[in-house]
N, C-alpha and C positions, 0 to 999 in steps of 0.2 A: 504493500500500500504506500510504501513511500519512494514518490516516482517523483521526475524529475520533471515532469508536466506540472504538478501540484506545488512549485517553484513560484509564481506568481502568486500563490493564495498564500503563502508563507509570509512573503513579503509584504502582502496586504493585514495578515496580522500584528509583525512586528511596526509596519504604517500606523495601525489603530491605537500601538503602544506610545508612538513617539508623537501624537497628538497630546499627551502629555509631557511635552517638553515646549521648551521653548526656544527651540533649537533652529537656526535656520542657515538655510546655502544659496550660494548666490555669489555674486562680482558685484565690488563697489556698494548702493544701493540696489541694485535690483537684488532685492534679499527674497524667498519664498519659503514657508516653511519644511524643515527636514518632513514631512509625513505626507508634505503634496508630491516632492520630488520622490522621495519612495514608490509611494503610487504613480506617478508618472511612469517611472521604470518597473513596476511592477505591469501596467498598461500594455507599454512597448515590448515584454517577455512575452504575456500571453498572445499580443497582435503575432509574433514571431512562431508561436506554437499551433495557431491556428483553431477556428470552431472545432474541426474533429479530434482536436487533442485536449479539451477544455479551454482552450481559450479563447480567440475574440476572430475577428477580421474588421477589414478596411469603415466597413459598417458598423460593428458594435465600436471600434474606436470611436468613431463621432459622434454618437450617439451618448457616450462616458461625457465626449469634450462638451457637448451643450448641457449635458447636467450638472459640469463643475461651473462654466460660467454663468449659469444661470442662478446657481445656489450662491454663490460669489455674489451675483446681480442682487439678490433678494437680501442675504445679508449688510451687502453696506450700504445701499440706496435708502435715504431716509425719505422721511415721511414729509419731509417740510416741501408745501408745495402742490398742486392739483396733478402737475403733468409729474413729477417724481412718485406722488400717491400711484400714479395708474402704472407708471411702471413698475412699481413695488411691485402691487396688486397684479399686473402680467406676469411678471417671475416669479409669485406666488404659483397663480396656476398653472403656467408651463414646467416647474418643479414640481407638482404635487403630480400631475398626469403624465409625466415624463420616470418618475421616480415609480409610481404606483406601474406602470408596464413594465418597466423593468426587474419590480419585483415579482409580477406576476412571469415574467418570462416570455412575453409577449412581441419584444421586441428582436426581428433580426439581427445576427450580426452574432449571435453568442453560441458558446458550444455548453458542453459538461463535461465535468470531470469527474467519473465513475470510482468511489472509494472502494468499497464492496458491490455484490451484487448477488442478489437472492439466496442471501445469506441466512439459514437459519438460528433463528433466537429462541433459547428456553425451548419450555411445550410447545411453540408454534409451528403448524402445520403450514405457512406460509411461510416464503422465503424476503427478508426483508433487505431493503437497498437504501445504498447512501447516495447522493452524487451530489457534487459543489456545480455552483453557476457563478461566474465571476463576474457579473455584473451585477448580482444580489450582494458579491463582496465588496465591490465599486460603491453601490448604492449607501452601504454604512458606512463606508470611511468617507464618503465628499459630504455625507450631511453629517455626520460627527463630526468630522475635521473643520467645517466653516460653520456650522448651524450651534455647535456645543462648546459651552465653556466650561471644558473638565474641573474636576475638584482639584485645588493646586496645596493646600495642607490641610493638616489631620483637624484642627477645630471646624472648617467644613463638614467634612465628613464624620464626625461625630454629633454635628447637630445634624444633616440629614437621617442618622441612624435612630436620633434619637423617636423624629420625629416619623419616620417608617416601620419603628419598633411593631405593630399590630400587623404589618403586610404580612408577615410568615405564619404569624395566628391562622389569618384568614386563609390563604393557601391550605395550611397545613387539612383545615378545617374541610377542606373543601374536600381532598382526597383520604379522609381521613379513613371510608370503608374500602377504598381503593389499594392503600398502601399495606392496608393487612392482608387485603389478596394477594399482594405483590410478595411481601415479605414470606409467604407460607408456599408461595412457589421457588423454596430453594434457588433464589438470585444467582448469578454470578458475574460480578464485576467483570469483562473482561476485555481486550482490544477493540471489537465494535462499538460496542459500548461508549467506552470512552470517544472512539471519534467521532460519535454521535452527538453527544457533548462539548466538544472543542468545535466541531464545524456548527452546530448550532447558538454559540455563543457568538460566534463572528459572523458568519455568515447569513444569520436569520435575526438571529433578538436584539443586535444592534442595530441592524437595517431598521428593523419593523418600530423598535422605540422610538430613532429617531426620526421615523416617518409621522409614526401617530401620536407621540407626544410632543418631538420638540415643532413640527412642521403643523401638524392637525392643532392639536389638541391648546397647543400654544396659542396660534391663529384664532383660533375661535374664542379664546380669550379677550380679544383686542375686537373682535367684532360683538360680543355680545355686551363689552363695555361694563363698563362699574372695576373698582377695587376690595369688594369685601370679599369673603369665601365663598357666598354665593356664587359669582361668577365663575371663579376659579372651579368649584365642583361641580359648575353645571356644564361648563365644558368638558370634564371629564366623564359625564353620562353620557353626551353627545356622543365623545371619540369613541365608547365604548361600545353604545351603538353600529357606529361607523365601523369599528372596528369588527363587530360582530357578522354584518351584512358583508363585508367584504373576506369573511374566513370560511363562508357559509359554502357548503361543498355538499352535491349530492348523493356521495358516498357518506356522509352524518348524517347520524337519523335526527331528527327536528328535536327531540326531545335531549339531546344533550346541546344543544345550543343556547340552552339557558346559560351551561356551563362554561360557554367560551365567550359571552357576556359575562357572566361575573370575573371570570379572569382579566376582561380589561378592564372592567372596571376598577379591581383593585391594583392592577398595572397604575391606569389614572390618577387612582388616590394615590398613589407612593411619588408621584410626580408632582400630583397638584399640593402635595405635603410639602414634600421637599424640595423643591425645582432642581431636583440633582435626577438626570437619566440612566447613570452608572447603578441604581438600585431599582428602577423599575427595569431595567435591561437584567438583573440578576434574578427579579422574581420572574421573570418573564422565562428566564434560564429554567431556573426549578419547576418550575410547571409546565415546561414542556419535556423537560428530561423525563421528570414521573410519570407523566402521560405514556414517554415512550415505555417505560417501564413496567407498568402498571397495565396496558390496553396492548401492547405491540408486542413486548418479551414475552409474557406469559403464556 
C-alpha cells in the first residue's frame, strides 16, 4: 500500500501541517506561504502521475487553480463598498459550487488512488475498499490554508476544549448501543483500519469542516445578522440541515438520517462554541471512524 503514486497525498498532509507555521518562501517580497508552495508541488506531482494513477490532468489542474484564486478572492476582498460586496458575494458562490463538485467528485480532470480493494473486515461478508481522490485533498488544504486561522498557542486551545467539553458526551451518546455491538465482535485494530482513519482525517473531515462550517455555516452567520447566540446556533441548525440533505444517499434507509442530522449538528455546536474547526474536524473524525466500525467491520 505504500506506492509511490500516493506521493502527492503525502505531501498534501504534511501541507495541512505547515498551515500551522508561519513559515514562508519566496524572493525578495514576493513571499507565499510554505503550505501553498507544498501544495503547488504537491499539484504538479500528481499532474505528472496522471488520472489513471490517482492523480490529476491538464483539467483537474485548472480547475485546483480557480478554487485557490477564488478562495484567495473571497478571503481578502472586503466588504466596504457595493461593487467589492458583489464580488465578495460572486466568490462566495463560485467557491461554494466549485468546492461542493469537487467534493462530490463530479468534476473532470481527477483520477483515484486505490489503497485497498475489496478487502474483507471482521464478520463481513462484503469486501470493503479505500480509495483517495486528490482533489477532495486539494479541497481541504486551499480552504484551510486561506479560509482558517489555526490555533497558534495552548490558552486557545484550552478555552476551545473547555468550551467543546459536552461534544464527546453527545457523540458518545449517540453510538452508545452501537459500540457495545462493536466491542462484543472481537475488534481488531489492524493496517486497514488504520488507513481508514488517516485518509479520513485528511482527506474527508477537513474538507467537509471546512466547507460546512468555516464557508457555510460561517456565511450564514453574517447573513442572518445579529450578534447574540441566537444567531450563531441558528446557523448551525441551518448547516446541519444542509448538511444533512447533501449526505443523503439512496443506499441509507430514511430512518437513520435523523442520525447524520444530529451529527452535524453537534459538528455545529463545537464550532458555533468554539470558533476553532481543528475540534469539530476531530468529532467529525470519531464519528465516522465508529460508524466504520460499528456498521462496516462487523
Amino acid at each position: 500500500m505504500f506506492n509511490i503514486h500516493f506521493l502527492p497525498y503525502w505531501g498534501v498532509i504534511v501541507a495541512i501541517g505547515l498551515c500551522y507555521s508561519r513559515l514562508q518562501l519566496g524572493v525578495g517580497r514576493m513571499r507565499v506561504p510554505a503550505w501553498a508552495v507544498l501544495g503547488a508541488i504537491c499539484s504538479l506531482a500528481a499532474l505528472a502521475f496522471g488520472p489513471e494513477r490517482g492523480g490529476i490532468d491538464w483539467q483537474g489542474l485548472g480547475w485546483l487553480i480557480i478554487l485557490a484564486m477564488t478562495a484567495v478572492l473571497y478571503r481578502f476582498v472586503p466588504y466596504e463598498g457595493p461593487r467589492k460586496r458583489w464580488i465578495k458575494e460572486g466568490a462566495f458562490l463560485l467557491l461554494l459550487v466549485i468546492s461542493y463538485q469537487l467534493l462530490c467528485n463530479t468534476l473532470p480532470g481527477f483520477g483515484e488512488a486505490v489503497v485497498f480493494a475489496d478487502v474483507i473486515l471482521g464478520h463481513s461478508v462484503f469486501g470493503s475498499s479505500l480509495k483517495l481522490h486528490f482533489n477532495q485533498a486539494m479541497v481541504g488544504l486551499i480552504l484551510f490554508g486561506v479560509l482558517v486561522t489555526p490555533i497558534r498557542s495552548w490558552k486557545e486551545l484550552k478555552t476551545a476544549l473547555w468550551y467543546a467539553r459536552y461534544a464527546p458526551i453527545l457523540l458518545m451518546a449517540v453510538y452508545a448501543i452501537g459500540v457495545m455491538q462493536w466491542l462484543s465482535e472481537d475488534f481488531k485494530f489492524n493496517q486497514y483500519v488504520a488507513w481508514y482513519w488517516l485518509a479520513n482525517l485528511f482527506f474527508v473531515c477537513i474538507a467537509e469542516e471546512a466547507f460546512f462550517r468555516v464557508l457555510i455555516q460561517r456565511r450564514l452567520e453574517g447573513y442572518i445578522g445579529g450578534k447574540g447566540n441566537e444567531t450563531i446556533y441558528l446557523a448551525a441548525v441551518i448547516t446541519a440541515v444542509i448538511y444533512t440533505i447533501t449526505h443523503y444517499n439512496p443506499a441509507i434507509p430514511i430512518p437513520e438520517m435523523p442520525l447524520v442530522f444530529l451529527s452535524g449538528l453537534v459538528f455545529g455546536y463545537v464550532y458555533a462554541a468554539t470558533r476553532r474547526i481543528e475540534l469539530s474536524i476531530l468529532c467529525h473524525l470519531f464519528y465516522n471512524g465508529i460508524t466504520m466500525m460499528v456498521f462496516v467491520y462487523p
